[in-house]
ROGU-888690 format. One line per 3 residues: number of its first residue (from 0); their letters; for each residue x, y, z of N, C-alpha, C. Coordinates in Angstrom, 2 decimals. Each point is the difference from the previous one (the first is absolute). Layout:
# residues N
NUM> A> X:Y:Z:X:Y:Z:X:Y:Z  ...
# end
This chain:
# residues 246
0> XXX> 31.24:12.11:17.01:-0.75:-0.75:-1.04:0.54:-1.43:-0.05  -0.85:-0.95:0.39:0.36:-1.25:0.07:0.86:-0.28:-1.74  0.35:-1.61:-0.12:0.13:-0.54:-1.30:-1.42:-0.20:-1.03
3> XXX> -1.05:-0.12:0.75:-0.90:-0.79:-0.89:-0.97:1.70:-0.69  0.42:1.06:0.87:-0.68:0.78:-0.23:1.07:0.60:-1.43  1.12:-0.16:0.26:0.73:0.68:-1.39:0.32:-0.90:-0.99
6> XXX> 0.07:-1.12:0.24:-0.56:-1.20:-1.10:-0.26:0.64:-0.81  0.25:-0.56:-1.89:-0.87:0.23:-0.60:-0.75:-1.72:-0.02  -1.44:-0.09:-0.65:-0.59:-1.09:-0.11:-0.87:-0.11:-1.54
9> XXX> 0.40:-1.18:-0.12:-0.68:-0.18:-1.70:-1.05:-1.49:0.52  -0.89:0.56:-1.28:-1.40:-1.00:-0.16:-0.02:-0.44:-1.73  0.17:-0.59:-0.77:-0.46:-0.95:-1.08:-0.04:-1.03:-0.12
12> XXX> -0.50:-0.20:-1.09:-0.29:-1.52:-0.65:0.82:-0.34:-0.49  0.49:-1.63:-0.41:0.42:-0.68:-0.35:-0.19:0.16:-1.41  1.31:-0.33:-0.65:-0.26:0.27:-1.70:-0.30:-1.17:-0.42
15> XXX> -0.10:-0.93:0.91:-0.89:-1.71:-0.60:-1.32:0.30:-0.10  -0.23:0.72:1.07:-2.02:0.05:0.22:-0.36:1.20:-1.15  1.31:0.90:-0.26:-0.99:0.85:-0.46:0.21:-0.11:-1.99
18> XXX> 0.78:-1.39:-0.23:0.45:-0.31:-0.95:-1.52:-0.78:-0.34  -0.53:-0.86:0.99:-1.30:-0.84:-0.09:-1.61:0.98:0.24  0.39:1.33:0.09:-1.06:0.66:0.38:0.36:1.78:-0.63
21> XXX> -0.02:0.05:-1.40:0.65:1.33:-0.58:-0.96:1.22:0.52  -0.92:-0.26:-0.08:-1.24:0.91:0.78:-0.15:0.73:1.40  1.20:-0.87:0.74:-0.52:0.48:1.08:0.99:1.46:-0.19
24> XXX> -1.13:0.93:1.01:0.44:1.02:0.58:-0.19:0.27:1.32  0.73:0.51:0.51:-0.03:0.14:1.62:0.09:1.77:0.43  -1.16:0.35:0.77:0.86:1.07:0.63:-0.12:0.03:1.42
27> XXX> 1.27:0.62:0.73:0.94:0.19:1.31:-0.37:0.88:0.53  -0.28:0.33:1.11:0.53:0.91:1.01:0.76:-0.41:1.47  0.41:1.10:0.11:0.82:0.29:1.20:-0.57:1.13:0.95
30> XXX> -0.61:-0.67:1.03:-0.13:1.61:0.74:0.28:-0.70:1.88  0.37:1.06:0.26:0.19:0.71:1.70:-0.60:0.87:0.64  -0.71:-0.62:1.27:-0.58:1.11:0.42:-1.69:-0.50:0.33
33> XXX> -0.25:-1.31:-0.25:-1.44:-0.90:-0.48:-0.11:0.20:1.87  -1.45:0.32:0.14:-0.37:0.10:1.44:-1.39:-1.04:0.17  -0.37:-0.74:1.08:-1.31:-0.78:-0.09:-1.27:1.20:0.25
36> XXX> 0.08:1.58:0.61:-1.14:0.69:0.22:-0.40:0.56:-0.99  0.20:-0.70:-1.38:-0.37:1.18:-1.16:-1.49:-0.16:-0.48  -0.61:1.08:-0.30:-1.05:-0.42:-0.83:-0.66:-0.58:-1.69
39> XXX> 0.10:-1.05:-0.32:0.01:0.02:-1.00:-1.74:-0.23:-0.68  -0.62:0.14:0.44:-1.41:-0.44:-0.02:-0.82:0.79:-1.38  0.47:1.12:-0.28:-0.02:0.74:-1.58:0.27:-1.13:-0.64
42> XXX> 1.64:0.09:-0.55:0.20:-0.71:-1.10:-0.10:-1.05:-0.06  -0.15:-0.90:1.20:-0.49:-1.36:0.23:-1.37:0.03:-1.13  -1.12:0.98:0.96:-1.16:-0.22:-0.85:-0.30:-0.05:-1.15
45> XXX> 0.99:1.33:-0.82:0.07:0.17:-1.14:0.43:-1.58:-0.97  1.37:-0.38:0.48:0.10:-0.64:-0.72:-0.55:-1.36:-0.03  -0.79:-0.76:0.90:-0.92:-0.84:0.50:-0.87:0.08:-1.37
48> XXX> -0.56:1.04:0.02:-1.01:0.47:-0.37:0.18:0.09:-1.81  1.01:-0.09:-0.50:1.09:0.15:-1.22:-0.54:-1.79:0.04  0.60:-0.84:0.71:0.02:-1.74:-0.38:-1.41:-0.20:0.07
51> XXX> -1.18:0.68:1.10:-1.32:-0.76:-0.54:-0.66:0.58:-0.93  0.31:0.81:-0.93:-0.56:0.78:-1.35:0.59:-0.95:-0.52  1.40:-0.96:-0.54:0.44:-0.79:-0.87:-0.48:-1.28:0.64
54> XXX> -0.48:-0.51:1.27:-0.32:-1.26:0.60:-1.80:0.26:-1.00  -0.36:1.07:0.09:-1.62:-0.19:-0.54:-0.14:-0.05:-0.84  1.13:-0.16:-1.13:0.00:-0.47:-1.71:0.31:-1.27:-0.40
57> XXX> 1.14:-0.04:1.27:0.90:-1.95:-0.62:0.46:0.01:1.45  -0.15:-1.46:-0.16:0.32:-0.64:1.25:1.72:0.12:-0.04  0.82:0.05:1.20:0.99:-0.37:0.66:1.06:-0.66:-1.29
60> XXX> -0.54:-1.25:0.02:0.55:-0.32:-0.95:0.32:0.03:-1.61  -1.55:1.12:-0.34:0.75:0.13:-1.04:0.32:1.26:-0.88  1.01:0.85:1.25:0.62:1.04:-0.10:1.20:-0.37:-0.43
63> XXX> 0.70:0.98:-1.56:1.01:-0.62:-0.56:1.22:-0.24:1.02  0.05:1.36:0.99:0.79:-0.23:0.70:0.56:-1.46:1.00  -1.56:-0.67:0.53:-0.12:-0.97:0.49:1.17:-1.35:-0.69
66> XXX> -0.81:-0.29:-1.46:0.16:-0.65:-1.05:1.00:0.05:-0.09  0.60:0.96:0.04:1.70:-0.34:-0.39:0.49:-0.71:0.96  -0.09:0.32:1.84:0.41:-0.75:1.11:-0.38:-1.43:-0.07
69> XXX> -1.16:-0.26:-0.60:-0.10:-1.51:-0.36:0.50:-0.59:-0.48  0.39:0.36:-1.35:0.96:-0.61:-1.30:1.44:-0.20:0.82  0.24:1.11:0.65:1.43:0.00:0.61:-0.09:-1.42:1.00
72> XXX> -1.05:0.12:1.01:-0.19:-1.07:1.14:0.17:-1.70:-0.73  -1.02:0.04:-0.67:0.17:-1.37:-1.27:1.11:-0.22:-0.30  1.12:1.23:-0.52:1.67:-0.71:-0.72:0.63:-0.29:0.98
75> XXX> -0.56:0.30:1.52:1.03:0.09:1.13:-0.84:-1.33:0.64  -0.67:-0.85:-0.74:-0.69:-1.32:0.69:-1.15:0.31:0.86  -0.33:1.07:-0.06:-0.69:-0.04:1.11:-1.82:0.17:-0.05
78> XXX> -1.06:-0.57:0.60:-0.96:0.07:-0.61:-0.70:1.57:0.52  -0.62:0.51:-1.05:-0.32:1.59:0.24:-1.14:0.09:0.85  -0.33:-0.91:0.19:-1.69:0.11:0.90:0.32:-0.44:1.33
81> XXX> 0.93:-0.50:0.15:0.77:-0.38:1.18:0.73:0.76:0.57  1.41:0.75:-0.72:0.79:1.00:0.71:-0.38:1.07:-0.82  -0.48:0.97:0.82:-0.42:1.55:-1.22:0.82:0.81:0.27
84> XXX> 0.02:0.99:-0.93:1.45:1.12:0.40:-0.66:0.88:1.06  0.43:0.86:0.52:-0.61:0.65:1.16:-1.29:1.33:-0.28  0.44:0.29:-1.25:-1.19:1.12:-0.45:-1.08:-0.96:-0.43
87> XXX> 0.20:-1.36:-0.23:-1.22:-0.63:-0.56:-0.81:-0.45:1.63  0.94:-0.61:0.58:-0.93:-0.17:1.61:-0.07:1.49:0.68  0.14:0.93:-0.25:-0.56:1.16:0.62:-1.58:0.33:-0.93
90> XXX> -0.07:-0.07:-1.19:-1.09:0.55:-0.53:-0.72:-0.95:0.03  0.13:-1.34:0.05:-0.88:-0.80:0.76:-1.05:-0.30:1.28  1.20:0.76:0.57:-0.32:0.20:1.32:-0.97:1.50:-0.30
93> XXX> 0.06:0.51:-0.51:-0.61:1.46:0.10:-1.28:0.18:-0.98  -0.61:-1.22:-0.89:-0.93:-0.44:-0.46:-0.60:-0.01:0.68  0.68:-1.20:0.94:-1.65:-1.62:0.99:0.19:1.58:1.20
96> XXX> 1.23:0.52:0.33:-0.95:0.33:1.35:-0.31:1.96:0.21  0.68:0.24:-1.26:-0.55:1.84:-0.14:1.26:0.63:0.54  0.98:-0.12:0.38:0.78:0.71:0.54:1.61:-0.82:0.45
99> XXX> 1.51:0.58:0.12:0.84:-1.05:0.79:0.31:0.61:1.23  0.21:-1.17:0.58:0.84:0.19:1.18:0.63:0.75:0.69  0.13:1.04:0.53:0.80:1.11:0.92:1.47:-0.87:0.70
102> XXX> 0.90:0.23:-0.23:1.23:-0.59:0.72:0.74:1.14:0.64  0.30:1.22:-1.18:1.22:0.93:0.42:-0.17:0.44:-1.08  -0.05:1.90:0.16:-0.38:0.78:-1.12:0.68:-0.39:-0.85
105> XXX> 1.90:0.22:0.17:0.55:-0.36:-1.93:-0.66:-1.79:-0.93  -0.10:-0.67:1.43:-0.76:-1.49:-0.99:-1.35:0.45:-0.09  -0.54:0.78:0.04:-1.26:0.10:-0.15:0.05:1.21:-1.25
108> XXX> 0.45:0.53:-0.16:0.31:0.78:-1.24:-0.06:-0.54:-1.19  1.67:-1.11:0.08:0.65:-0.54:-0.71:-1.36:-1.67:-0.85  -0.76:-0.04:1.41:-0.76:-0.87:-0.57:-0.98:0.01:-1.15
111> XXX> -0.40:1.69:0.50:-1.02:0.98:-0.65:0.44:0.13:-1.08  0.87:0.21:-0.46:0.97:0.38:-1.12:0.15:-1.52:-1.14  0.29:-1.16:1.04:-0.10:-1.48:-0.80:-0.45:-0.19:-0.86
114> XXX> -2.09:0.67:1.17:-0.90:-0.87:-1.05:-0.18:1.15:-0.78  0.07:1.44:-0.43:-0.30:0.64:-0.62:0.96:-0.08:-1.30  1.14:-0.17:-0.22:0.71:-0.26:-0.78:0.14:-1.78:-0.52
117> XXX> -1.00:-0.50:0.68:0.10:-1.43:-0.12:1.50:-0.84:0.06  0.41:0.74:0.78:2.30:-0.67:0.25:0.05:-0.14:0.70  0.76:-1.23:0.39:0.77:-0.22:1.41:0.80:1.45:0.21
120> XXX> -0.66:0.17:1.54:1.34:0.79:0.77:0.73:-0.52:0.96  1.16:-0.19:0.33:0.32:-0.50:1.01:0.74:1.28:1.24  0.02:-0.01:0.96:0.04:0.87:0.73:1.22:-0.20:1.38
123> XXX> 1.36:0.05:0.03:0.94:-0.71:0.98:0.77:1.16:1.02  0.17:-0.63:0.80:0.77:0.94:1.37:1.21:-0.30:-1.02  1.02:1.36:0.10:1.42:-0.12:-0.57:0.53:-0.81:1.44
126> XXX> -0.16:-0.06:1.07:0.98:0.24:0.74:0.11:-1.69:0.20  -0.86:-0.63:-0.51:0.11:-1.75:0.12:0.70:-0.59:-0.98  0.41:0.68:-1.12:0.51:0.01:-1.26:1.53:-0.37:0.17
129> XXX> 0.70:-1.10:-0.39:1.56:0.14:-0.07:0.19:-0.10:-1.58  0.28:1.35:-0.07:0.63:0.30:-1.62:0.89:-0.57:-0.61  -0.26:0.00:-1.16:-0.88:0.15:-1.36:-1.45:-1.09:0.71
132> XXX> -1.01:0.36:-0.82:-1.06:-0.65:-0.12:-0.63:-0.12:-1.52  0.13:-1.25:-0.32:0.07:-0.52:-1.49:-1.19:-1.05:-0.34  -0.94:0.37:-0.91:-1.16:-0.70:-0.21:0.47:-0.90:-1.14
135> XXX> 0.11:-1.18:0.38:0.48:-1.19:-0.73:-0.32:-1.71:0.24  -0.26:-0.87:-0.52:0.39:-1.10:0.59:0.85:-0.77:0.75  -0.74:-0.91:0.72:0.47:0.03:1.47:0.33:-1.24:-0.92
138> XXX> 1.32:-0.46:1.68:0.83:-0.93:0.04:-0.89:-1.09:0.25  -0.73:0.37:1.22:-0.61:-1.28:0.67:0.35:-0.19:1.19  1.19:1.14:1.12:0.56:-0.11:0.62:-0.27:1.37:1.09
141> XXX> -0.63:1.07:-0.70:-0.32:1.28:0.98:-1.14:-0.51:0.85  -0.10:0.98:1.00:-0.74:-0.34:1.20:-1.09:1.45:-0.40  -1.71:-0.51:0.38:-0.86:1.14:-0.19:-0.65:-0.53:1.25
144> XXX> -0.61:1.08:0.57:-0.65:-0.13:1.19:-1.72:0.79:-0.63  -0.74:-0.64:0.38:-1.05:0.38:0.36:-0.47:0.63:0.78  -1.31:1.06:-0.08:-0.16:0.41:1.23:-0.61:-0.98:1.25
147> XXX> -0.17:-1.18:0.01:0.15:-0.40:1.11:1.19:-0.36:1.16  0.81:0.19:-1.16:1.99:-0.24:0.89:0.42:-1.19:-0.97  -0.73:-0.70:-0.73:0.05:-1.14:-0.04:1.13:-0.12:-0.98
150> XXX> 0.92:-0.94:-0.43:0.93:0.38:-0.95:-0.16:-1.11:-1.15  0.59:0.16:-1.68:-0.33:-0.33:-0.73:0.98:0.09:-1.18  0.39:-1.43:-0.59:0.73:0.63:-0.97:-0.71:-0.06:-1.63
153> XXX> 0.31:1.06:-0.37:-0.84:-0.14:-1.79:0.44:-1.13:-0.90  -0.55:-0.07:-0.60:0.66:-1.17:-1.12:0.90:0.59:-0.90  0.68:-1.17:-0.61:1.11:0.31:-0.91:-0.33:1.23:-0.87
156> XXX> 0.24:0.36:-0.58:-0.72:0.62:-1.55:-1.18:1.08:0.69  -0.39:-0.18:1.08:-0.94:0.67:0.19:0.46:1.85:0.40  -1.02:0.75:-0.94:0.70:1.57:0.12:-0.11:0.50:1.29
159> XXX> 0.73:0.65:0.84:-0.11:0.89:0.70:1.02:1.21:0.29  -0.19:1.11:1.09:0.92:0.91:0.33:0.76:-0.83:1.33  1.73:0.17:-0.72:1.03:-0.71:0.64:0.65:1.35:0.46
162> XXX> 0.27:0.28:1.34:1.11:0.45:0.49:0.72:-0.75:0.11  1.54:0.60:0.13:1.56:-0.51:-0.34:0.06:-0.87:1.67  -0.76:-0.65:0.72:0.21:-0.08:0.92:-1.32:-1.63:0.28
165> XXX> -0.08:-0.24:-1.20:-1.24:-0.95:-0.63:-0.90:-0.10:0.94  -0.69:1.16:0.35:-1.50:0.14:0.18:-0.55:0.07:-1.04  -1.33:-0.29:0.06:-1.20:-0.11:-1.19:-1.00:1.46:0.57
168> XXX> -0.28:0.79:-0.23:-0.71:1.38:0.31:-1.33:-0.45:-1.15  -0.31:-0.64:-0.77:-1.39:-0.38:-0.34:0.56:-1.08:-1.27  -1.44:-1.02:-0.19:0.65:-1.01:-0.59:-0.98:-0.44:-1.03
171> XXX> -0.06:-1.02:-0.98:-0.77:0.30:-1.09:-0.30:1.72:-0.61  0.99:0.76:0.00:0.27:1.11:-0.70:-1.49:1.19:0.77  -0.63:-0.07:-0.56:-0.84:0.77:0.52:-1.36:-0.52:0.76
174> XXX> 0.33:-1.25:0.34:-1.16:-0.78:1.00:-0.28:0.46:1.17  1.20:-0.23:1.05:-0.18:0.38:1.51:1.19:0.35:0.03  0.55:1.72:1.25:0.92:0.31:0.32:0.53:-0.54:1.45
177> XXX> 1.18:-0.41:0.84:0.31:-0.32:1.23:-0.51:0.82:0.69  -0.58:-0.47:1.06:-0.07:0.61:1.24:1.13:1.12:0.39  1.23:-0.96:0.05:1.41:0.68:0.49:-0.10:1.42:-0.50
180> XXX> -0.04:0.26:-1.31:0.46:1.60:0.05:-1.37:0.32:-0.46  -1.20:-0.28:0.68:-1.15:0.79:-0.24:-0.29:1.22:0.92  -0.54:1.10:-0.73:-0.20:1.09:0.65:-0.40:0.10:1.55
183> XXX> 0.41:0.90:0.55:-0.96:-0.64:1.59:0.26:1.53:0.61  -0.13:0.51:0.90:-0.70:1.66:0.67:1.52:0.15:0.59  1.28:-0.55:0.06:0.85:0.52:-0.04:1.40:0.50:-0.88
186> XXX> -0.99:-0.61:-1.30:0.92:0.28:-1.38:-0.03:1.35:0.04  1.20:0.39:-0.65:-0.10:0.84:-0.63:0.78:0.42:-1.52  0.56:-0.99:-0.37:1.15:0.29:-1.73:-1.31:-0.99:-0.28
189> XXX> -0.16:0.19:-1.49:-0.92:-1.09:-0.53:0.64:-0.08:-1.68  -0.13:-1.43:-0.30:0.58:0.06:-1.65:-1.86:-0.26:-0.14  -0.33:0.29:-1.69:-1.20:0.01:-0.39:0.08:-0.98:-1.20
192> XXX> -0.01:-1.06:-0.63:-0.15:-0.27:-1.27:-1.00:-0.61:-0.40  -0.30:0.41:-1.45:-1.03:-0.23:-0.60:-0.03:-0.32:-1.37  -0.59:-1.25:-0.56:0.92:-1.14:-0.80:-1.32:0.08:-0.78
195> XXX> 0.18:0.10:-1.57:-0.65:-0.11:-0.87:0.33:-1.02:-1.73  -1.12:-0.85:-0.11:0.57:-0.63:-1.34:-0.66:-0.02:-1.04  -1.54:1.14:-0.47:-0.57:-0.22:-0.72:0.16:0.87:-1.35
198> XXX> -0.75:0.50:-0.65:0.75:0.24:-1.61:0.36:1.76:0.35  -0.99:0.46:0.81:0.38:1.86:0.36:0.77:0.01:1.26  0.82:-1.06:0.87:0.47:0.01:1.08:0.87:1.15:0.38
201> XXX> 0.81:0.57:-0.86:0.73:1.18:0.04:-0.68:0.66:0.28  -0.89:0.41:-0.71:-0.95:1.00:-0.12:-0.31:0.24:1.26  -0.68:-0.93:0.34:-1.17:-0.02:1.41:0.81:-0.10:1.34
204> XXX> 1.41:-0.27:0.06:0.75:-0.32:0.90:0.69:1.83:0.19  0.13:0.43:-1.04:0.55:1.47:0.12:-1.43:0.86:0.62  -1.05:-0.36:-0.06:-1.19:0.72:0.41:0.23:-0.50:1.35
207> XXX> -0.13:-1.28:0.52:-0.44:-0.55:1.65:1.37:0.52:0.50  0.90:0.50:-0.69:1.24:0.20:1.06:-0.47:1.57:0.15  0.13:0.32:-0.80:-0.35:1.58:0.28:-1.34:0.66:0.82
210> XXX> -1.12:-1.37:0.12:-1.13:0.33:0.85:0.58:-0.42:1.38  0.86:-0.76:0.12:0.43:-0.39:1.75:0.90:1.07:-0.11  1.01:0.64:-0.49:1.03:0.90:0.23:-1.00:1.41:0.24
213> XXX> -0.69:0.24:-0.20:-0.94:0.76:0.02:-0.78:0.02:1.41  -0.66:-1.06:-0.24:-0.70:-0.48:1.71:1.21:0.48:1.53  1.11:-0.59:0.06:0.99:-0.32:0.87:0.07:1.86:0.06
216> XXX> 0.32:0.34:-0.90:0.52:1.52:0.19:-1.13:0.57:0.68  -0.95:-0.18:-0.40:-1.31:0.77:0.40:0.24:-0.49:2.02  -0.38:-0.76:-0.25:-0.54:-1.14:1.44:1.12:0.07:0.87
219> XXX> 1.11:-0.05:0.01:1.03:-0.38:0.20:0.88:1.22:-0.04  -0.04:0.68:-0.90:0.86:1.09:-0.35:1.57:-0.27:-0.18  0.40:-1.25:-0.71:1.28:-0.50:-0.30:0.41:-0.12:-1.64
222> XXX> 0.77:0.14:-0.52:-0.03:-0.07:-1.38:0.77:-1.39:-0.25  -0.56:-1.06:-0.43:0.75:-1.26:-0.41:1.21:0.10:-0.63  0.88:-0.71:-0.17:0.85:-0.07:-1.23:-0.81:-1.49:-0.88
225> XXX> -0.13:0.17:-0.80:-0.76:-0.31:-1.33:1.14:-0.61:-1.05  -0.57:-1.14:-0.66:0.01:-0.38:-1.30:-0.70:-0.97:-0.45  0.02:-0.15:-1.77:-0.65:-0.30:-0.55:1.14:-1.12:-0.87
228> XXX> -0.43:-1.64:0.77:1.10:-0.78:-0.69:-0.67:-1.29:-1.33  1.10:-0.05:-0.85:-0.42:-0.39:-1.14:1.25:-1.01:-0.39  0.00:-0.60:-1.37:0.82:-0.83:-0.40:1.30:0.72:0.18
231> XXX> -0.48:1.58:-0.88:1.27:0.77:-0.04:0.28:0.65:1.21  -0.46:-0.01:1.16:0.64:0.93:0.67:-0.61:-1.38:1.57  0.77:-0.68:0.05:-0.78:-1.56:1.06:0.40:0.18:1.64
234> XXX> 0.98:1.56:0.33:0.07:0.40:1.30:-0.36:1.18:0.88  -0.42:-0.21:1.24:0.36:1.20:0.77:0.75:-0.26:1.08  0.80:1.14:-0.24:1.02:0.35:0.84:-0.22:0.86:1.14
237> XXX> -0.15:-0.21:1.51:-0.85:1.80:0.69:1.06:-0.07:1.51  0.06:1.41:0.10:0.99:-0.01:1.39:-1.19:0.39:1.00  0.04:-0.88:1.15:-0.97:0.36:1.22:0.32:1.11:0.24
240> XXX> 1.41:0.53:0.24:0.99:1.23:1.17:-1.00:1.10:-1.46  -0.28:-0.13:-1.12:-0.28:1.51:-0.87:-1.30:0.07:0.34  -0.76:-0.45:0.37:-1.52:0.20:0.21:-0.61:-0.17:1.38
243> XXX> 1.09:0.47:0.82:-0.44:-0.16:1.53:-0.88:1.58:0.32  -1.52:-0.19:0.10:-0.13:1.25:0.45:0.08:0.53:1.18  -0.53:1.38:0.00:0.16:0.81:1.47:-0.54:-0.20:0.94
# end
């Protein structure tokens, strides 16, 4: 068993961001075992099908869930019609053109899951990860790569996920994730998070975790390690070496 596999590895927020944002809730997973031949084309549909029943009442934007990512985007300078959080450019996208994108069953799940819960998900290879990985404001000094290769540094103040090793893994908080540790057909550890700031965010964040922990087991047949992080409880802690399956 290598080092990185008996590692333990932690994921939270910053008690600045979450001092400026009491609402948010986040929930985690951890799973092993993510394969690119899976089928996910059920719960895809299903939950597709969940965001255009709420797309045929109110537009995109004005889902509370949305609304809150705006208010947040605005304190963070930024204009909301310009940078959208990622569940808002997915259900956008799934308005104008009926359907998203196929990449790789778990992002295609996880996307499904976005717009149906109207939340950013973000979706990362562990194995690109140098631990801790801490969603906070940046220096001004980490390096984020795009998926074109291209490299980039965030602005001061500007939120993103910092590994201890100052990579940027996605930037404007829930805008766009790096290329670098994006999913791709030879992953297989995946962290899952899914970031909520509106008035039932707990609420709805304990439901979307338990519908992907649910999905993965089914599809996948892996059981995540799971949590549900909050002001009071702002970490997870998960050992790769305990959840290696057979």
């Amino acid at each position: 068993m290598n080092a990185e596999r008996s590692a333990t590895h932690t994921f939270h927020h910053a008690s600045q961001l979450r001092a400026e944002h009491p609402r948010l809730a986040a929930g985690v997973l951890f799973a092993v075992g993510i394969s690119a031949d899976a089928d996910v084309s059920g719960p895809v549909e299903h939950l597709t099908g969940i965001a255009s029943s709420r797309l045929s009442a109110a537009s995109e934007s004005e889902l509370p869930e949305v609304q809150a990512w705006r208010r947040a985007f605005s304190r963070m300078g930024l204009k909301p019609t310009q940078f959208r959080c990622a569940s808002e450019s997915l259900l956008r996208r799934l308005r104008k053109e009926g359907a998203l994108p196929r990449i790789h069953p778990l992002i295609d799940l996880c996307n499904a899951a976005s717009v149906a819960f109207a939340t950013p998900v973000a979706v990362l290879d562990v194995s690109k990860i140098t631990w801790p990985l801490e969603v906070r404001h940046a220096s001004g000094d980490e390096q984020y790569t795009t998926f074109s290769g291209e490299i980039e540094n965030p602005a001061p103040g500007e939120v993103i996920f910092a590994d201890s090793a100052g990579r940027a893994h996605a930037r404007r908080w829930t805008n766009r994730q790096s290329g670098y540790s994006a999913v791709n057909d030879a992953t297989d550890s995946v962290l899952i998070v899914a970031e909520a700031l509106h008035e039932s965010a707990l609420t709805d964040i304990q439901e979307l975790t338990a519908t992907l922990t649910n999905a993965l087991n089914t599809i996948w047949a892996v059981v995540p390690a799971t949590a549900i992080l909050t002001h009071q409880q702002p970490r997870f802690d998960f050992s790769p070496a305990q959840h290696v399956t057979s």
